[in-house]
VEXVOMI-448275 format. One record per residue (C-alpha): residue number from 1; residue in three letters; x, y, z. Coordinates in steps of 0.05 Angstrom, whole numbers, plus 5000, padded with zeros to 4 digits. Example, Ala and Ser with C-alpha at 12.3 -4.5 7.8 and 13.67 -1.06 7.14 Angstrom:
# residues 2
   seq   type      u      v      w
     1    ALA   5246   4910   5156
     2    SER   5273   4979   5143
This chain:
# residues 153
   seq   type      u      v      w
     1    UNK   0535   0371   0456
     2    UNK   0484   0418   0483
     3    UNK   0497   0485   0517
     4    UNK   0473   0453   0585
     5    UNK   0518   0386   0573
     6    UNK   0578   0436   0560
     7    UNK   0568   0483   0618
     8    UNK   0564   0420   0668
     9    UNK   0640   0413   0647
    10    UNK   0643   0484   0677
    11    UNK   0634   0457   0748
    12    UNK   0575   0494   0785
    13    UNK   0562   0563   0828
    14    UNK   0544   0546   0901
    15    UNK   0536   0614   0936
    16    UNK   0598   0659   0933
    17    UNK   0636   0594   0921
    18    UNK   0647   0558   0848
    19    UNK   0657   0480   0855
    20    UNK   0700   0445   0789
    21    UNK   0707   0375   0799
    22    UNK   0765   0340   0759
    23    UNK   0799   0266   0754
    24    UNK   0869   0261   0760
    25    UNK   0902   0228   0705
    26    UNK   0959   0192   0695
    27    UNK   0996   0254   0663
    28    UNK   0981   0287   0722
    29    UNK   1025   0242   0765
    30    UNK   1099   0227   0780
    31    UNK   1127   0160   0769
    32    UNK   1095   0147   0831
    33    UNK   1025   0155   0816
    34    UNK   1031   0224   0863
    35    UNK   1004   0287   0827
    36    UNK   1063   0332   0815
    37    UNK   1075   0400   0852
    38    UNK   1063   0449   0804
    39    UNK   0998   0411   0768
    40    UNK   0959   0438   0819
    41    UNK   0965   0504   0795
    42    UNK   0941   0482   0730
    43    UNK   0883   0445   0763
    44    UNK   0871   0514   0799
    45    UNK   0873   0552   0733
    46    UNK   0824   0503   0699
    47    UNK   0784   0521   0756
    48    UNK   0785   0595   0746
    49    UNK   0771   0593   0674
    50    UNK   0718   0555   0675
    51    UNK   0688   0610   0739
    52    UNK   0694   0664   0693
    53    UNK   0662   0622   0628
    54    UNK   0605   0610   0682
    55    UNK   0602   0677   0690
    56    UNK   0595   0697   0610
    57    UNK   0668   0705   0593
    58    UNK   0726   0672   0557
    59    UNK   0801   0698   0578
    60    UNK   0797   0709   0500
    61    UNK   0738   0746   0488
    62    UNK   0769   0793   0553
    63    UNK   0831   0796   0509
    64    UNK   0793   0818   0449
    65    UNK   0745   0868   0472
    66    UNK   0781   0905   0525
    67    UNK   0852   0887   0495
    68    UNK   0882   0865   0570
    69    UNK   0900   0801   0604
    70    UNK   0895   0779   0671
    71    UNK   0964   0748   0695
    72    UNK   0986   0723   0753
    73    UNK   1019   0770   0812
    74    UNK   1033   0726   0871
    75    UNK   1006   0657   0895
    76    UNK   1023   0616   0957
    77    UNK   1008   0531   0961
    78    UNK   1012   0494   1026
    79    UNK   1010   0427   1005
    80    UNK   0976   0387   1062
    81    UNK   0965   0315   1025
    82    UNK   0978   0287   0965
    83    UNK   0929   0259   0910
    84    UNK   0944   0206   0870
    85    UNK   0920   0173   0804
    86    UNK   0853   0165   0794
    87    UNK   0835   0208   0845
    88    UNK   0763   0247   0842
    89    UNK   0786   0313   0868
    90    UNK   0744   0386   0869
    91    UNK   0769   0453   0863
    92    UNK   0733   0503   0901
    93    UNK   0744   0580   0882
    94    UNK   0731   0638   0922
    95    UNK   0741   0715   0903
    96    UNK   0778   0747   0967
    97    UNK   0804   0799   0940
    98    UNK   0777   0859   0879
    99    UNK   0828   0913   0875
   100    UNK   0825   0974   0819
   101    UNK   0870   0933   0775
   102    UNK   0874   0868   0816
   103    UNK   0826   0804   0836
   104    UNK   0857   0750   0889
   105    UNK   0827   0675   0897
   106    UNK   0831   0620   0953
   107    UNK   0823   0562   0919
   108    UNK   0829   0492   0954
   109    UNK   0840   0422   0921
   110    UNK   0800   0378   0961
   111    UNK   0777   0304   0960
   112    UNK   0721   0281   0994
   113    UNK   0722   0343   1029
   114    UNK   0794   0334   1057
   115    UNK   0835   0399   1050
   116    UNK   0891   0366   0998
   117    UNK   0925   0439   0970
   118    UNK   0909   0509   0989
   119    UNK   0921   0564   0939
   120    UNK   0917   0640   0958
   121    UNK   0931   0674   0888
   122    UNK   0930   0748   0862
   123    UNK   0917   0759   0793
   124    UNK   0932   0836   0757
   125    UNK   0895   0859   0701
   126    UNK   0948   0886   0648
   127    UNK   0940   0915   0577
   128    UNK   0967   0871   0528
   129    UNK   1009   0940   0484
   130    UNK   1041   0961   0541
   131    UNK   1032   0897   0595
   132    UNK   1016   0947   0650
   133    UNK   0976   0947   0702
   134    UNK   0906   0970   0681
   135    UNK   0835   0981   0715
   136    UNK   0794   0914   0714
   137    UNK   0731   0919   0661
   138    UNK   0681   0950   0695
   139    UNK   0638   0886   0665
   140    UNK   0686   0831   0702
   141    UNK   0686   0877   0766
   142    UNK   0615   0880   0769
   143    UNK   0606   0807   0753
   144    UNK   0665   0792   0810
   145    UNK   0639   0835   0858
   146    UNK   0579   0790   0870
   147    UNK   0623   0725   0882
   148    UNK   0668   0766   0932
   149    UNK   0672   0740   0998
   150    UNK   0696   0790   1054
   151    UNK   0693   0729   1096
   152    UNK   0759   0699   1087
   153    UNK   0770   0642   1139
């Protein structure tokens, strides 16, 4: 698979917005065919990972060279519809938020542009010796900074 090929399994940039489109499958889904709750924040995380791969990083190679991690501080749903198997869904990312140790996200699972999940999450940057909070790589805050949107609906 070529470097292009792979990357279009990255989703796409569109502004100060990045766009990963996904299928839900059947492990996704409840006996009912309804994706369960808490998938969507796996769906959302896919969606961040595969932002900041866009962007020229892996969560490892963060790990590796500036020794911290980036873990989740607080995050909010409201679950407005359901989807269901087989759906085509799209998770759209935004940066709101880039604090001295701290980035926050809206991110909304949509399908065919209909609002399905809306995530507001805060992430902290922490060193992995001491899992403290710690100052954001001055390489992912300058990357960040050009996705942040100050224009949170």
């Amino acid at each position: 698979m070529s470097r292009t090929d792979h990357d279009t399994l990255l989703g796409t940039l569109d502004g100060n917005r990045h766009i990963y489109p996904l299928i839900v499958y059947y492990e996704d889904t409840d006996a009912g065919g309804i994706v369960y709750h808490a998938n969507y924040l796996a769906f959302a995380e896919r969606a961040r990972s595969a932002m900041l791969n866009l962007l020229g990083f892996t969560n490892r190679n963060v790990a590796e060279r500036h020794k911290v991690a980036i873990a989740v501080r607080h995050c909010t749903l409201d679950f407005r519809r359901a989807a269901q198997l087989e759906d085509r869904l799209t998770v759209e990312s935004r940066v709101i938020k880039l604090g001295g140790a701290s980035l926050g996200f809206e991110q909304k699972i949509m399908r065919d542009g209909d609002e399905l999940v809306v995530i507001e999450i805060y992430l902290a940057c922490m060193s992995l010796d001491e899992l403290r909070a710690q100052r954001l790589p001055e390489e992912l805050r300058t990357v960040f900074s050009r996705y942040l949107d100050v224009n949170k609906d």
